[in-house]
KEVEX-779825 format. One record per residue: residue in three letters; x, y, z of N, C-alpha, C, CB in turn; residue number from 1. Coordinates in Angstrom, 1 decimal. Glycine has a CB too. Example, Ala and Ser with C-alpha at 12.3 -4.5 7.8 and 13.67 -1.06 7.14 Angstrom:
(pt 'ala'; (13.2; -5.7; 7.8); (12.3; -4.5; 7.8); (13.2; -3.3; 7.8); (11.3; -4.5; 9.0); 1)
(pt 'ser'; (12.8; -2.2; 7.1); (13.7; -1.1; 7.1); (12.9; 0.0; 7.9); (14.1; -0.6; 5.7); 2)
***
This chain:
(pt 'unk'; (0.9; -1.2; 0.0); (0.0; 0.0; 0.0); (0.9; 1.2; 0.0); (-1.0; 0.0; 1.2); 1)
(pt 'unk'; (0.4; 2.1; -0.7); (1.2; 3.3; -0.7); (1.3; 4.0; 0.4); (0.7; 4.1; -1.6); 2)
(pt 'unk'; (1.7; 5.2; 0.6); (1.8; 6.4; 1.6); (0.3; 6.5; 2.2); (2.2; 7.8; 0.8); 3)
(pt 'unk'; (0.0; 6.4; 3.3); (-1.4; 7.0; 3.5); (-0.9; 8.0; 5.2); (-3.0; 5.4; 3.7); 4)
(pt 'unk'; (-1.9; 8.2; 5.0); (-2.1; 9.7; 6.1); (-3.1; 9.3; 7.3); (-3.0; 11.2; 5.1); 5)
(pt 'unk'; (-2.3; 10.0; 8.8); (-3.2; 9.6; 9.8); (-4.7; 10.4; 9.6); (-2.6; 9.8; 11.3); 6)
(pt 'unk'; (-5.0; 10.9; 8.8); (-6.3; 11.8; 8.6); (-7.3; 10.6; 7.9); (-6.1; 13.4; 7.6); 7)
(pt 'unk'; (-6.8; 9.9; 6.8); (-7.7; 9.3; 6.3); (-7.9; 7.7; 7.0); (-7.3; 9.5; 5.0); 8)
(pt 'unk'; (-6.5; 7.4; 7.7); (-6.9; 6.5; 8.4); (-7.8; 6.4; 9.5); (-6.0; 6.2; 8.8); 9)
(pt 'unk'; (-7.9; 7.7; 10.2); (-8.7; 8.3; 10.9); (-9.8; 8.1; 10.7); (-8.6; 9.4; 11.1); 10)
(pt 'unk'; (-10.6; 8.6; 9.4); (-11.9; 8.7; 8.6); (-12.2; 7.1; 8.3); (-11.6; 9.7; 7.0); 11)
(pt 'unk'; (-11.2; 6.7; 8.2); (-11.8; 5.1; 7.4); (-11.9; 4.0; 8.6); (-10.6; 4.3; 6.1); 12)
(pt 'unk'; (-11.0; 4.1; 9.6); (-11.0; 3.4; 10.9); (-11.3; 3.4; 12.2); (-10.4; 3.3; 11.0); 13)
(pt 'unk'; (-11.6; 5.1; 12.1); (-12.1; 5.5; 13.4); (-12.9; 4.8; 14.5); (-12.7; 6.4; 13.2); 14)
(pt 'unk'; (-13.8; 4.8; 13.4); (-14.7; 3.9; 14.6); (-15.0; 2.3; 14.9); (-15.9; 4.2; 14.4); 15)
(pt 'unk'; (-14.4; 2.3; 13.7); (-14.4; 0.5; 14.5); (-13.1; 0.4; 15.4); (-14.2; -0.8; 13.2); 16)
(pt 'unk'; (-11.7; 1.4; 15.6); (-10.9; 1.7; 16.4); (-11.6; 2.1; 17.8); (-10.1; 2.7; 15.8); 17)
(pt 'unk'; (-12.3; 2.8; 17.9); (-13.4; 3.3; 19.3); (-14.2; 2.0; 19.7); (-14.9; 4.6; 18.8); 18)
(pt 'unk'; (-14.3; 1.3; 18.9); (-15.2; 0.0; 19.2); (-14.1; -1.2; 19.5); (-16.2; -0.6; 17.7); 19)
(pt 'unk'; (-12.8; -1.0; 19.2); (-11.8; -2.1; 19.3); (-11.3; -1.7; 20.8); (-10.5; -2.1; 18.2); 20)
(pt 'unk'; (-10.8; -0.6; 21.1); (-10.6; -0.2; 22.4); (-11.3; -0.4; 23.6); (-10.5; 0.9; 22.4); 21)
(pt 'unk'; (-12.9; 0.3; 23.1); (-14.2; -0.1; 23.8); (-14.1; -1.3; 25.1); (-15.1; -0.8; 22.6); 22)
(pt 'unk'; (-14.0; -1.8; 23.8); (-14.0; -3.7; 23.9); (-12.7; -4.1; 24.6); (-13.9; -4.7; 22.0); 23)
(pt 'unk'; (-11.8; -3.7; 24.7); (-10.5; -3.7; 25.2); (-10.6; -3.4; 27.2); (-9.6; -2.3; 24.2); 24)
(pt 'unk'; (-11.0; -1.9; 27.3); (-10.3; -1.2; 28.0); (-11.7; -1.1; 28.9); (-9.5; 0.1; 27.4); 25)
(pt 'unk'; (-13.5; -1.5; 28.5); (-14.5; -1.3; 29.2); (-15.1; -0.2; 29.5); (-14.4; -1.6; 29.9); 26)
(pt 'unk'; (-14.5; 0.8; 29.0); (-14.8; 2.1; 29.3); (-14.9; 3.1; 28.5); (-14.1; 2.6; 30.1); 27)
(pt 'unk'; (-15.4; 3.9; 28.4); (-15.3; 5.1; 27.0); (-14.4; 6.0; 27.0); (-16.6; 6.0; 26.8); 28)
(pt 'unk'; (-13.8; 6.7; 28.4); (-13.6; 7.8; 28.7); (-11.8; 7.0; 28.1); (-14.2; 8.5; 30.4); 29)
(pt 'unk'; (-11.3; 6.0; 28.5); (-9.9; 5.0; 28.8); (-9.8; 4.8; 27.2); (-10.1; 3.3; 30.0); 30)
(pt 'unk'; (-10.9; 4.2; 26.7); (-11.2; 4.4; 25.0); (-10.4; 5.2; 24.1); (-12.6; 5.0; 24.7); 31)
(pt 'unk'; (-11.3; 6.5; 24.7); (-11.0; 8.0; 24.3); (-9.7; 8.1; 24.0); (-11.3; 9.1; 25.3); 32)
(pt 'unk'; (-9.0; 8.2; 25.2); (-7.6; 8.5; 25.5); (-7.0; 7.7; 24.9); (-7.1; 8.4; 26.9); 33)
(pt 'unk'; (-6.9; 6.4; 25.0); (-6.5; 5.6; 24.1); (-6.2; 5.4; 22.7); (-6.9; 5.0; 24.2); 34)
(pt 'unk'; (-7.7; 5.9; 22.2); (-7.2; 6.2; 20.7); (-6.5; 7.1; 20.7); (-8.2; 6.5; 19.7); 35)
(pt 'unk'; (-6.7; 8.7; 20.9); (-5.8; 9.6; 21.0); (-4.3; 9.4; 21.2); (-6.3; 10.2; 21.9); 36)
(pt 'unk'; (-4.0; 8.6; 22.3); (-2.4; 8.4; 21.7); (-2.0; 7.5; 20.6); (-1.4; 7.9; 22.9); 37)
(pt 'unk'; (-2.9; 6.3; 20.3); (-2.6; 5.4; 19.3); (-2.4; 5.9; 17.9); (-3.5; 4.4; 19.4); 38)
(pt 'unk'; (-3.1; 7.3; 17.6); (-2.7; 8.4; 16.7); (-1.9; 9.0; 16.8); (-3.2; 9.2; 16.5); 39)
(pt 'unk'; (-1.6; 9.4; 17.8); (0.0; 10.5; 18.3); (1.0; 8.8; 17.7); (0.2; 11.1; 21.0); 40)
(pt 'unk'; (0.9; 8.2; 18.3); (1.9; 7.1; 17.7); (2.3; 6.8; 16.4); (1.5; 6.0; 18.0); 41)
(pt 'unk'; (0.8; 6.5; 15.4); (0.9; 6.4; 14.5); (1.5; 7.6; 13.5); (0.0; 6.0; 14.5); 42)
(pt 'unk'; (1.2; 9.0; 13.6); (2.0; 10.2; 13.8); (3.2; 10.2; 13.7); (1.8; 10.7; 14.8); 43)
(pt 'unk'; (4.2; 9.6; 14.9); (6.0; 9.1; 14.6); (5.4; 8.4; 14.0); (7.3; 8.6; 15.6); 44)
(pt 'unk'; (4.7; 7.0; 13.8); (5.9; 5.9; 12.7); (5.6; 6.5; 11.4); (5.6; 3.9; 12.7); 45)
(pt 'unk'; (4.7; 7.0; 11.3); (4.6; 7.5; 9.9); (5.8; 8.5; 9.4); (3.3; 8.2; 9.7); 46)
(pt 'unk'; (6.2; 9.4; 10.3); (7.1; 10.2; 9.6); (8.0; 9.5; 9.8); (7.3; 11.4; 9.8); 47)
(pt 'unk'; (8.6; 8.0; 10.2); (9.9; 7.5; 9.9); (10.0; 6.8; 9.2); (10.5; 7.0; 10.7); 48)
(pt 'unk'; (8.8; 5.7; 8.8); (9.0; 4.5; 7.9); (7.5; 4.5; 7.3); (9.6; 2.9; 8.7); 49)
(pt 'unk'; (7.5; 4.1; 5.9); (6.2; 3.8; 5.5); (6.0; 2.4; 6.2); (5.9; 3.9; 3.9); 50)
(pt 'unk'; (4.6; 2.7; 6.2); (4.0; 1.8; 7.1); (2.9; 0.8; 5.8); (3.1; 2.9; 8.4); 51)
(pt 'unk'; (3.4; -0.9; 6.0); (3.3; -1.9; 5.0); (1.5; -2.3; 5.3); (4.6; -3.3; 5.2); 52)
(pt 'unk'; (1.3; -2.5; 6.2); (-0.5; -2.7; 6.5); (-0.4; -1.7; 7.7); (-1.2; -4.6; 7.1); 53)
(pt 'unk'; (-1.1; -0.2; 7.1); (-1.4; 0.6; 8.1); (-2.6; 0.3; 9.2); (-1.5; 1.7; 7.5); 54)
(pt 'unk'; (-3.5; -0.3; 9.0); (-4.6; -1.1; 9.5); (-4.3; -1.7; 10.7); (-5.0; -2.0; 8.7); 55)
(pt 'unk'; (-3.5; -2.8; 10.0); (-3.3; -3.9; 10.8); (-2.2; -2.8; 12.2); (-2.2; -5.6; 9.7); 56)
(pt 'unk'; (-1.2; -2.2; 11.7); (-0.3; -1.6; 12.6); (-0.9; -0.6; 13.1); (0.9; -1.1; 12.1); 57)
(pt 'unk'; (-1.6; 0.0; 13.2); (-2.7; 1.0; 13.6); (-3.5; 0.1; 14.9); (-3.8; 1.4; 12.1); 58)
(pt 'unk'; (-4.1; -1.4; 14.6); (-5.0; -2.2; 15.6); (-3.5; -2.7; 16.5); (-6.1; -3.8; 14.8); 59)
(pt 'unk'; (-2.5; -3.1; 16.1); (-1.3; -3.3; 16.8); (-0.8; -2.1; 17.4); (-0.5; -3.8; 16.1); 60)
(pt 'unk'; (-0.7; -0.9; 17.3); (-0.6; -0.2; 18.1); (-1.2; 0.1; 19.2); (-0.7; 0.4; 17.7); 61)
(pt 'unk'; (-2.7; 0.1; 18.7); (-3.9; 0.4; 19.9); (-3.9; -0.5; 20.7); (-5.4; 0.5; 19.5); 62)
(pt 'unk'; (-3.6; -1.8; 20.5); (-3.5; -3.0; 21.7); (-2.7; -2.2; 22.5); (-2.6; -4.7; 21.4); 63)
(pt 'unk'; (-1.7; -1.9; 22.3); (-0.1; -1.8; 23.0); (-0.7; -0.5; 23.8); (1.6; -1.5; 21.8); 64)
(pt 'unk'; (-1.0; 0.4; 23.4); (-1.5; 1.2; 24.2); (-2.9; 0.8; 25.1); (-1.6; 2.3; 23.3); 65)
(pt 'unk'; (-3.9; 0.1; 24.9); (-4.9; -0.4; 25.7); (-4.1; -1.4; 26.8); (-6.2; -1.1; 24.8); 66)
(pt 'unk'; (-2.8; -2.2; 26.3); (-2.5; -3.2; 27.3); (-1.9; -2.3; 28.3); (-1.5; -4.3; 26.8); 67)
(pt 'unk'; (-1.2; -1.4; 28.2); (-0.3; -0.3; 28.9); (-1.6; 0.8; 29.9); (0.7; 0.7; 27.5); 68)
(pt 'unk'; (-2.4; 0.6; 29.1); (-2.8; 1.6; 30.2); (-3.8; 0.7; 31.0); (-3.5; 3.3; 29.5); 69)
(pt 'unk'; (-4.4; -0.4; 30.4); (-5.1; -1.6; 31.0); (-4.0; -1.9; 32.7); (-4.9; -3.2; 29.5); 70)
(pt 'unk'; (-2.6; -2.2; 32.4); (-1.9; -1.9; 33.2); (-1.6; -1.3; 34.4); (-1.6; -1.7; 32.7); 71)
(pt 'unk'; (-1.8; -0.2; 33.8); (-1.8; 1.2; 34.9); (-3.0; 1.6; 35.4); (-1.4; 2.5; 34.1); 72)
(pt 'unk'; (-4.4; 1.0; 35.1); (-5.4; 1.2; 35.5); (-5.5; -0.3; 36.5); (-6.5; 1.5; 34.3); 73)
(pt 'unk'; (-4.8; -1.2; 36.5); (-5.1; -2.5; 37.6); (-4.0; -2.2; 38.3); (-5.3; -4.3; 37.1); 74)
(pt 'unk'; (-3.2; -1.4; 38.7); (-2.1; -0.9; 39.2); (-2.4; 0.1; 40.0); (-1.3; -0.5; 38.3); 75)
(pt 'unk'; (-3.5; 1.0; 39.4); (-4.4; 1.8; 40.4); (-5.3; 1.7; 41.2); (-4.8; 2.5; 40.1); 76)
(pt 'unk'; (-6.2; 0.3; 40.4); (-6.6; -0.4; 41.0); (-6.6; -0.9; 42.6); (-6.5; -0.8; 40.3); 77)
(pt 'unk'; (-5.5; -1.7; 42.5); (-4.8; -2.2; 43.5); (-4.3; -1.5; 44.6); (-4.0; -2.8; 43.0); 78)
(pt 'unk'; (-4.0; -0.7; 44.1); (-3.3; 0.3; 45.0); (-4.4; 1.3; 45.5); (-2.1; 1.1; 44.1); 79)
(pt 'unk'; (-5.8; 1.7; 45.7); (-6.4; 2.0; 46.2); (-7.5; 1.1; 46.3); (-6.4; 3.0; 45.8); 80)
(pt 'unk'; (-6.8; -0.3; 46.3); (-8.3; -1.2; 46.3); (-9.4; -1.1; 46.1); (-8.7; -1.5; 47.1); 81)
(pt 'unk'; (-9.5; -1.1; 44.4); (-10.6; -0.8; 43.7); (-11.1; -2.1; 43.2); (-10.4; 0.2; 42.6); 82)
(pt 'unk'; (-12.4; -2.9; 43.5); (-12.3; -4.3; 43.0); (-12.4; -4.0; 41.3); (-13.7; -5.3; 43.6); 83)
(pt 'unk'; (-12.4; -3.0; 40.6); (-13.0; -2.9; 38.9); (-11.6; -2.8; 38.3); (-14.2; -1.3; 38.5); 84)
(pt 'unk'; (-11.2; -4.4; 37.7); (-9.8; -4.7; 37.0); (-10.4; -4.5; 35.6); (-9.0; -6.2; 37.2); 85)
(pt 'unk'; (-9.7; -4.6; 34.8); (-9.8; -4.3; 33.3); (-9.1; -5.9; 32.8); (-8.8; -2.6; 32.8); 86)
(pt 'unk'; (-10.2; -6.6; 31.9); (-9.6; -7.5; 31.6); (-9.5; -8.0; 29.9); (-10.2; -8.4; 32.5); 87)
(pt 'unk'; (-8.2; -8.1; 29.6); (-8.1; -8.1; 27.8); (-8.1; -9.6; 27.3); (-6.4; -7.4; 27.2); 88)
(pt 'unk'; (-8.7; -9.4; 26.4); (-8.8; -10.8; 25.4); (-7.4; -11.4; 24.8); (-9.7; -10.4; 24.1); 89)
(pt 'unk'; (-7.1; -12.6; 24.8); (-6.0; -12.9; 24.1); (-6.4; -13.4; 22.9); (-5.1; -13.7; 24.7); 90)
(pt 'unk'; (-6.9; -13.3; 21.7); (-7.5; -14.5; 21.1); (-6.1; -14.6; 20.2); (-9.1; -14.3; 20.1); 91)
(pt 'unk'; (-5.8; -15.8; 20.0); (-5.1; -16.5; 19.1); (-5.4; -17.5; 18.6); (-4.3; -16.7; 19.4); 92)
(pt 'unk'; (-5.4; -16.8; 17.5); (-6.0; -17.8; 15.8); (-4.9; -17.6; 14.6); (-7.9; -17.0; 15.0); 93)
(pt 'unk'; (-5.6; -18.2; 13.7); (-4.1; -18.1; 12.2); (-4.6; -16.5; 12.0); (-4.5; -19.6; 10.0); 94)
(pt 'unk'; (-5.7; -15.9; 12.1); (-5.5; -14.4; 11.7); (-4.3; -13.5; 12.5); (-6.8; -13.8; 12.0); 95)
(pt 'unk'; (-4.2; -13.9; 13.7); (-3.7; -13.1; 14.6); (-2.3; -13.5; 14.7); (-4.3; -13.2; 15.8); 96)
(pt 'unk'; (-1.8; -14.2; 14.2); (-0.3; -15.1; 14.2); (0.0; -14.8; 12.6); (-0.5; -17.2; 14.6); 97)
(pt 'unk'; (-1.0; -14.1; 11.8); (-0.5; -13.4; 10.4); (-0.6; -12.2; 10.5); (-1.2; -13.7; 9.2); 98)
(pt 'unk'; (-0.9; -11.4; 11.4); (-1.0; -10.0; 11.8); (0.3; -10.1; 12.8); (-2.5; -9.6; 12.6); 99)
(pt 'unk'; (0.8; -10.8; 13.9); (2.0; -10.8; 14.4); (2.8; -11.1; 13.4); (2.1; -11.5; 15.5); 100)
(pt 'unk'; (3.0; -11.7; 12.3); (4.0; -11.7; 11.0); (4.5; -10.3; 10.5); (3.2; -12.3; 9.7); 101)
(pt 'unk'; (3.1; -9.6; 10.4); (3.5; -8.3; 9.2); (3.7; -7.3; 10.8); (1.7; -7.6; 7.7); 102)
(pt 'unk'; (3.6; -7.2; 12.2); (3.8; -6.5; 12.7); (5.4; -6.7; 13.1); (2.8; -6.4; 13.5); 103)
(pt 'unk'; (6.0; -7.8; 12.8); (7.1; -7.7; 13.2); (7.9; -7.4; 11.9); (7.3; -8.9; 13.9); 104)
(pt 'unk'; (7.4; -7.6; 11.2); (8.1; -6.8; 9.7); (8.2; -5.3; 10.0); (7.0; -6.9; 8.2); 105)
(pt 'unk'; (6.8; -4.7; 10.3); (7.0; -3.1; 10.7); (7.9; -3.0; 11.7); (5.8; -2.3; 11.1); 106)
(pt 'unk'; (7.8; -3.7; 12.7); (8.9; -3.2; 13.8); (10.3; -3.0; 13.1); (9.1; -4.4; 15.2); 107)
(pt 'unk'; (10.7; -4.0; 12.2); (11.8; -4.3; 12.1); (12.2; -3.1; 11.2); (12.0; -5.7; 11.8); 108)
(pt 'unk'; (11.2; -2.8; 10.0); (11.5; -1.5; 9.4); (11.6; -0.8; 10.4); (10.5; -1.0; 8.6); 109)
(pt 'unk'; (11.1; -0.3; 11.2); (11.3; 0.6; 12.3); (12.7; 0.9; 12.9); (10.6; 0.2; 13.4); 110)
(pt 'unk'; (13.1; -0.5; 13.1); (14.3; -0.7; 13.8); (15.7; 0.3; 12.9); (14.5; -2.5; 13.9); 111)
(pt 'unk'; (15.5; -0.7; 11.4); (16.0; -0.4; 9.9); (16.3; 1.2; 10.1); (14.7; -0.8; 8.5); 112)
(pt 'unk'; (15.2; 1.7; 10.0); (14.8; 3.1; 9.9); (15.8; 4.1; 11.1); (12.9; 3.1; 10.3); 113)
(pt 'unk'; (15.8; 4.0; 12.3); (16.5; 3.7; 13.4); (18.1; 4.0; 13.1); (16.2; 2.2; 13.7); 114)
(pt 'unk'; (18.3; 2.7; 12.6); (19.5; 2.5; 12.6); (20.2; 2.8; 11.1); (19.7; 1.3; 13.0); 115)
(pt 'unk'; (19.4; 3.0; 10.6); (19.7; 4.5; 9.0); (19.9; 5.9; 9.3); (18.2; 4.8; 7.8); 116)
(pt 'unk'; (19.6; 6.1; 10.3); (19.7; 7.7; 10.7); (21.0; 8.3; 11.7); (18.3; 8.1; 11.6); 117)
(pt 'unk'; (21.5; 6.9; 12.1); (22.5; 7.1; 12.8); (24.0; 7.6; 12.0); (22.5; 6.0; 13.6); 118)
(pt 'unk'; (24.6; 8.4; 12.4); (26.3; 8.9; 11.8); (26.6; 7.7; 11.6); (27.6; 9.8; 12.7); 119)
(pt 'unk'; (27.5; 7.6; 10.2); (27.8; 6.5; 9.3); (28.7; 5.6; 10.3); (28.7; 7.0; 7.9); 120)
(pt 'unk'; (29.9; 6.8; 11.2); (30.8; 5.8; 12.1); (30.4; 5.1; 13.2); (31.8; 6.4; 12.7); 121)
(pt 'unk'; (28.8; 5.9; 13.9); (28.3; 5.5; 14.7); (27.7; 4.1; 14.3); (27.7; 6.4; 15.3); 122)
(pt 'unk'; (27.1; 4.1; 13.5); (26.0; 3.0; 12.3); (26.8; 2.0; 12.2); (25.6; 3.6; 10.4); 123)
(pt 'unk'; (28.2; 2.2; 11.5); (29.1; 0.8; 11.6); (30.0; 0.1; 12.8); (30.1; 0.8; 10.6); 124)
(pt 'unk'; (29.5; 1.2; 13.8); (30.5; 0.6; 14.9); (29.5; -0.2; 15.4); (31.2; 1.6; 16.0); 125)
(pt 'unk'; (28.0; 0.0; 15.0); (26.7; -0.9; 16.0); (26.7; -2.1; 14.9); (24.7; 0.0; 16.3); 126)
(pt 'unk'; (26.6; -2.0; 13.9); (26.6; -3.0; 12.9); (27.6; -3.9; 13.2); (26.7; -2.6; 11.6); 127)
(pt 'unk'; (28.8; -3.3; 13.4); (29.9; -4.3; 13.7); (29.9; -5.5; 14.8); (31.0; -3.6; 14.1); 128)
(pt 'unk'; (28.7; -4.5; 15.7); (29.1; -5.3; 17.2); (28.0; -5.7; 17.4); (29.7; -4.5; 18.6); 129)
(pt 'unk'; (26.2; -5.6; 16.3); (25.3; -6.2; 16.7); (25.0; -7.5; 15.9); (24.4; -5.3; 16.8); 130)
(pt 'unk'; (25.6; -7.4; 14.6); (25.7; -8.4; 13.7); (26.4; -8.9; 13.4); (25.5; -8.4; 12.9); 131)
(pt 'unk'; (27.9; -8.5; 13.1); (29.3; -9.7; 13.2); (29.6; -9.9; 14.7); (30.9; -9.0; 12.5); 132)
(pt 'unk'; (28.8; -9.4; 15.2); (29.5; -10.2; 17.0); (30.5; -9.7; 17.3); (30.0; -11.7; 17.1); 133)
(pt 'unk'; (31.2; -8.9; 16.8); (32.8; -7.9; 17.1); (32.8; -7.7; 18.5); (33.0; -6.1; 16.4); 134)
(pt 'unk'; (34.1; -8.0; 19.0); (33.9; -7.2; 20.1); (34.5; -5.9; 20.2); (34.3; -7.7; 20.9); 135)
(pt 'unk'; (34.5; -4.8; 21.1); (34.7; -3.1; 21.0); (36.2; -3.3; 20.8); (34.2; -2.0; 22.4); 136)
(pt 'unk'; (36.9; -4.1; 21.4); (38.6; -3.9; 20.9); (38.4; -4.6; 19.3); (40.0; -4.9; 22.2); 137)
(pt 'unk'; (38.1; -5.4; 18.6); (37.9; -5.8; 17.2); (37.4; -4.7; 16.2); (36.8; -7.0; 17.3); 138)
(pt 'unk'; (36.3; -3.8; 16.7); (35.8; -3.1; 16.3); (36.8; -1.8; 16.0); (34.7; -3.1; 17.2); 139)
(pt 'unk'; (37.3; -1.5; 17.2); (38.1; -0.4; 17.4); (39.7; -0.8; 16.5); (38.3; -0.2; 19.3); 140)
(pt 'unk'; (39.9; -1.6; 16.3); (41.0; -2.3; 15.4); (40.6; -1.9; 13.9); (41.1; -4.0; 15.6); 141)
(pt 'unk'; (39.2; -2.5; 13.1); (38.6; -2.3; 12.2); (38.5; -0.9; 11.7); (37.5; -2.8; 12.5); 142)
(pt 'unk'; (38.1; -0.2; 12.7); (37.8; 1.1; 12.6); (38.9; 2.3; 12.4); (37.2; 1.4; 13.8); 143)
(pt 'unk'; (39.9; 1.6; 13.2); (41.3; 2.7; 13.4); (40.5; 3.8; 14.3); (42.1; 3.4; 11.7); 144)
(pt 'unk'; (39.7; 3.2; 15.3); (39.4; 4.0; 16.6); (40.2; 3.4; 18.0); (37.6; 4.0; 16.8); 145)
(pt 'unk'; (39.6; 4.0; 18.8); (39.8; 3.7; 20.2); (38.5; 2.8; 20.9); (40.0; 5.2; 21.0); 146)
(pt 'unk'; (39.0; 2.1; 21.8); (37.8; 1.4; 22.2); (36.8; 2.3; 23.1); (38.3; 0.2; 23.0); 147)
(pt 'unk'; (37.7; 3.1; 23.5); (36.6; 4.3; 24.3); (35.5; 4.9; 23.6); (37.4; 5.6; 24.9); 148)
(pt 'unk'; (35.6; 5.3; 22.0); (35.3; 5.5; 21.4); (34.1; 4.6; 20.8); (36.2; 5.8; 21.0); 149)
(pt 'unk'; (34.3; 3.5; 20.6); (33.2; 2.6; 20.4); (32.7; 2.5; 21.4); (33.5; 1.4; 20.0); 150)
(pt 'unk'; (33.2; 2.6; 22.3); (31.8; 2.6; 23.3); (30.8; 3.3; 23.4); (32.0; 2.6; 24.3); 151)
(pt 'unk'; (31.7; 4.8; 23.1); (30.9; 6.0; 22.8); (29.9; 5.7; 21.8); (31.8; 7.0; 22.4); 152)
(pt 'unk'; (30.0; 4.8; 20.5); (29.0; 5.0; 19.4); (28.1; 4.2; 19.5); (29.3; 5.0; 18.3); 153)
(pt 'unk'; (28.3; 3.3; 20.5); (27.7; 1.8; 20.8); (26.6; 2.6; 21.8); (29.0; 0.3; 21.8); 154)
(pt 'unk'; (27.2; 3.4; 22.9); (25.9; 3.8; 23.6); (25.1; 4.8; 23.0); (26.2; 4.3; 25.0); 155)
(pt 'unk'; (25.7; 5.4; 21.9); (24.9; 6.7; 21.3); (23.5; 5.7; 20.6); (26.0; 7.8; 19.9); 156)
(pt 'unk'; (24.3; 4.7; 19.6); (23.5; 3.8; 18.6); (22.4; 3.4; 19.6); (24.2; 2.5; 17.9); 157)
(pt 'unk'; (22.6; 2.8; 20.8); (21.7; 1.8; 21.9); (20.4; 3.2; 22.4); (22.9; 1.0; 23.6); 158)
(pt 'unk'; (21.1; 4.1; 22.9); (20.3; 4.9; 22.8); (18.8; 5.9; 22.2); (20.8; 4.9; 22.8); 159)
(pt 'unk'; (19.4; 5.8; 21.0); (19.6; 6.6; 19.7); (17.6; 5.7; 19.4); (21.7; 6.0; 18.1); 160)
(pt 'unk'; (18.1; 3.9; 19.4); (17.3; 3.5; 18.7); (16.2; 2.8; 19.3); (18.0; 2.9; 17.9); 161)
(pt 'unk'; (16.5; 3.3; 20.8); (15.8; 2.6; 22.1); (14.7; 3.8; 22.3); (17.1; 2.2; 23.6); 162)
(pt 'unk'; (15.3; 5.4; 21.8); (14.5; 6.4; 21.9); (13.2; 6.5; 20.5); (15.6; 7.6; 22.1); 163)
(pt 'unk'; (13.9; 6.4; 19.5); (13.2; 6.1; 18.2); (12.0; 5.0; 18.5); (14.3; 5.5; 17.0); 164)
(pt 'unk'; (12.2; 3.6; 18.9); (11.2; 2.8; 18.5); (10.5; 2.5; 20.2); (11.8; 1.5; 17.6); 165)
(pt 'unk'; (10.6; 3.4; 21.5); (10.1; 2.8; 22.6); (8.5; 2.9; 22.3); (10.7; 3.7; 23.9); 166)
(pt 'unk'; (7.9; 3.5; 21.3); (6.8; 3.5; 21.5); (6.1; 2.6; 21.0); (6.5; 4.3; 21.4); 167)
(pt 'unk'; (6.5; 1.8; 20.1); (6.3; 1.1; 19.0); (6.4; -0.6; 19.6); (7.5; 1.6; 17.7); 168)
(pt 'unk'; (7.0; -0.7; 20.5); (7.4; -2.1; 21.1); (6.8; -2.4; 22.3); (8.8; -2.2; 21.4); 169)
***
């Protein structure tokens, strides 16, 4: 699918998104909020990577945000002993185990995406040491750096790509 826009995803999914949450989180107001950031979300990944089934990553988003705040609402729960827990469905079927397929494809563009934006020396010093297995004195040999230095690009990269995709995972 081409480029599409959170406006029209908005228009075309909205409400069966209000009805997915609904159904999720038990409440309208938790709903609300919910969609609302699952757009703010959708918002970054759109401006970093096109997105391959915006749909499907859009309902995978909104989980992640209904599980999280599902979370934080039996957390509040508990903590002011409220007996009203919030309880989520797991269903797993072949639809949902082909929707975790293409969501881990997007993550991984994500990741891709991530780790394309990083400075070229920083980019191959994480490449070196996340996929050839290098270690930082190997690396720093390779490089004609210092190992201090790789460490430096190793924590910038870990950083870098831990801040890019925390929302998304």
């Amino acid at each position: 699918m081409g480029a599409v826009s959170v406006e029209a995803l908005h228009r075309r999914e909205g409400a069966a998104l209000q009805r997915f949450l609904q159904r999720l989180l038990r409440n309208p107001d938790d709903a609300a909020d919910a969609r609302q950031e699952t757009y703010l979300r959708m918002v970054r990944a759109l401006s970093q990577t096109e997105i391959e089934q915006p749909r499907v990553f859009l309902f995978f988003v909104a989980r992640n945000v209904a599980n999280t705040l599902g979370k934080r609402r039996r957390f509040e729960a508990q903590l002011f002993r409220s007996a009203s827990e919030v309880s989520l469905d797991d269903i797993t079927d072949e639809r949902v185990r082909i929707q975790q397929q293409v969501i881990a494809r997007q993550q991984l563009r994500l990741v891709a995406a991530a780790i394309d934006a990083l400075p070229p020396r920083c980019r191959e010093a994480f490449l070196l040491s996340a996929f050839d297995g290098l270690s930082n004195g190997e690396i720093a040999g390779r490089l004609g750096i210092s190992k201090n230095m790789v460490e430096k690009h190793l924590m910038k990269a870990l950083l870098h790509t831990r801040r890019t995709c925390r929302d998304f995972f």
